[in-house]
C-alpha positions as MATLAB code, in Angstrom:
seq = 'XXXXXXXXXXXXXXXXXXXXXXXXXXXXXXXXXXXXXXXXXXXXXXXXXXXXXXXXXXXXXXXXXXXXXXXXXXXXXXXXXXXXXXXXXXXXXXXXXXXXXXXXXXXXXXXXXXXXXXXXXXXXXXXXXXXXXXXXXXXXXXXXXX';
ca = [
       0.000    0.000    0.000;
       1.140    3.539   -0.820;
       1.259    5.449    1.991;
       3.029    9.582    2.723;
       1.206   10.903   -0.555;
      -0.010   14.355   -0.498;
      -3.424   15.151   -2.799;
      -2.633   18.066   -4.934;
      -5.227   20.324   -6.514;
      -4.392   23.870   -8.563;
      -6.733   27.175   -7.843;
      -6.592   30.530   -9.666;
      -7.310   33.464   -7.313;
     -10.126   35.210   -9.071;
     -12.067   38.485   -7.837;
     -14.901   36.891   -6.222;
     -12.189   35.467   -3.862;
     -10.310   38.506   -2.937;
     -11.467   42.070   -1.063;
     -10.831   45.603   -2.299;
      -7.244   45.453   -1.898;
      -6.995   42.915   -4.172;
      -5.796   39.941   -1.486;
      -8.059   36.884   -0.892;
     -10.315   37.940    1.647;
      -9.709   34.651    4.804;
     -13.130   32.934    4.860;
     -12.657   32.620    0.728;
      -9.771   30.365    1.821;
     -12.385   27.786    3.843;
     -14.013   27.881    0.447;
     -11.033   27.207   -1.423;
      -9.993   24.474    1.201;
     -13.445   22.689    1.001;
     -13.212   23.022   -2.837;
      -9.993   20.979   -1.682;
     -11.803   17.998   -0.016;
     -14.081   17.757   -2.842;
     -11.664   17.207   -5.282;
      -9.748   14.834   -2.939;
     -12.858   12.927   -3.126;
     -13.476   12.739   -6.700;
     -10.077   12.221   -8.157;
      -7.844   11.036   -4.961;
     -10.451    8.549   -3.489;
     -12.455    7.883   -6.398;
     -15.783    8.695   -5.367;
     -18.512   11.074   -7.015;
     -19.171   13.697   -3.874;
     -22.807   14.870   -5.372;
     -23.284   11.174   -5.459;
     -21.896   10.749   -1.546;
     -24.300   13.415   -0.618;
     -27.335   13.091   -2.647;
     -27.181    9.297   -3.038;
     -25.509    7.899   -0.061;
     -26.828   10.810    2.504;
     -23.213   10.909    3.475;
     -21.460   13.882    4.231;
     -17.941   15.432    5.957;
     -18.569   18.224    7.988;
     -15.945   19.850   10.197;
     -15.951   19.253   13.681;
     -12.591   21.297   14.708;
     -10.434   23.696   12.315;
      -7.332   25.746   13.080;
      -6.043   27.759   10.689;
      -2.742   29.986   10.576;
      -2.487   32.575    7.503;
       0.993   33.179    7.133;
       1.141   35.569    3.983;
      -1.325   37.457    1.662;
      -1.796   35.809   -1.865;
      -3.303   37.833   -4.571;
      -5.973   37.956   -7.477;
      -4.042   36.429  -10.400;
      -2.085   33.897   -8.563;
      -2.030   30.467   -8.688;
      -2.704   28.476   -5.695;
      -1.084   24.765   -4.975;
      -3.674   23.719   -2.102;
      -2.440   20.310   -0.819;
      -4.170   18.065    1.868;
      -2.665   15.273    3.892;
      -4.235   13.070    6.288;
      -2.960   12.771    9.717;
      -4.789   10.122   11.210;
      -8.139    8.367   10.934;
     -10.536    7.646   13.499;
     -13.573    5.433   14.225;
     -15.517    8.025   12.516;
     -13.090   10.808   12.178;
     -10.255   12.315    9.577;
      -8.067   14.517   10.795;
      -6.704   16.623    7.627;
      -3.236   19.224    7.197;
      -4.340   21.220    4.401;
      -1.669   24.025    2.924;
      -2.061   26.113    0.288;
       1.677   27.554   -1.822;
       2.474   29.739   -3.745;
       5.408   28.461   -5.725;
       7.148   27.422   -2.519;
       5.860   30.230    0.080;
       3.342   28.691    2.701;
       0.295   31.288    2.528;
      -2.336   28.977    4.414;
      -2.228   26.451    7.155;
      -4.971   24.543    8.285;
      -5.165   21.727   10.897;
      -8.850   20.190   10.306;
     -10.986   17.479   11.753;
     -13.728   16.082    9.640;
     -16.269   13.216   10.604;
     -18.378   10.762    8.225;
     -22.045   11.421    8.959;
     -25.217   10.330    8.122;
     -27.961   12.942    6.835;
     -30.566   10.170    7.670;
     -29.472    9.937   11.358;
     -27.946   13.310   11.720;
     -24.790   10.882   13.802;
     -21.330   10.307   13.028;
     -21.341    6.653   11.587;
     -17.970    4.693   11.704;
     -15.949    4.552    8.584;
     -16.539    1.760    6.463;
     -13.079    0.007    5.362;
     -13.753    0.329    1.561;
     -13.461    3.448    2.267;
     -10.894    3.563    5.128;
      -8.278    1.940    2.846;
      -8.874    4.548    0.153;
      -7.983    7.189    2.796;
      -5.152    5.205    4.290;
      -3.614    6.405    0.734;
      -3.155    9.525    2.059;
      -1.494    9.154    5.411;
       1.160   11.043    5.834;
       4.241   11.605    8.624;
       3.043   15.094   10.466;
       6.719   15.913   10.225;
       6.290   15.759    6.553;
       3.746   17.641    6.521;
       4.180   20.369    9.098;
       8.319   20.935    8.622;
];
């Protein structure tokens, strides 16, 4: 099993994501970030996330975030947003998601997500189809956070 790789996705800051001055205004960067997890699921883990939510009645919401914003990026740029996962849980996936410029750090975020059923409104556990799809994606925290 491949284990340690990083899910890579590419974002163009665009005006709807920045404020007057031209830098991305923070909460655009949850948006960005969530953007993230959905393309994690679709092309990392291989599963259609309209279909997880409208089919399954599954869904990831966040439980605990932490987020540092180390430097402004700007309308124009090109964003490398990577997410790791740290560890997985009986229900739980706790995520290190980044976003780069080139090689500057802009974004941090340390993020805890659960699987949960819309049916039940409860976190359900993880089922291991699924579990070794995200096991892809575990990564060293020193790796991650250097």
């Amino acid at each position: 099993m491949q284990t340690g790789r990083e899910f890579e996705s590419r974002k163009l800051i665009r005006f709807q994501h920045c404020d007057p001055a031209g830098i991305v205004f923070y909460p655009q960067y949850f948006v960005l970030f969530h953007e993230l997890i959905e393309d994690w699921f679709g092309e990392g883990l291989g599963i259609d996330y309209g279909d997880f939510i409208a089919k399954q009645r599954l869904g990831v919401p966040t439980v605990r975030i932490e987020c540092d914003f180390i430097a402004s990026s700007r309308i124009g740029e090109t964003l490398a947003l990577r997410l790791a996962v740290r560890k997985t849980g009986r229900s739980s996936i706790a995520l290190s998601l980044c976003a780069y410029a080139g090689e500057s750090v802009r974004v941090r975020i340390e993020q805890v997500i659960v699987l949960f059923s819309l049916e039940s409104r409860e976190a359900i556990p993880i089922p291991p189809d699924l579990r070794r799809r995200i096991e892809n994606f575990v990564i060293d925290e020193q790796v991650v956070n250097p």
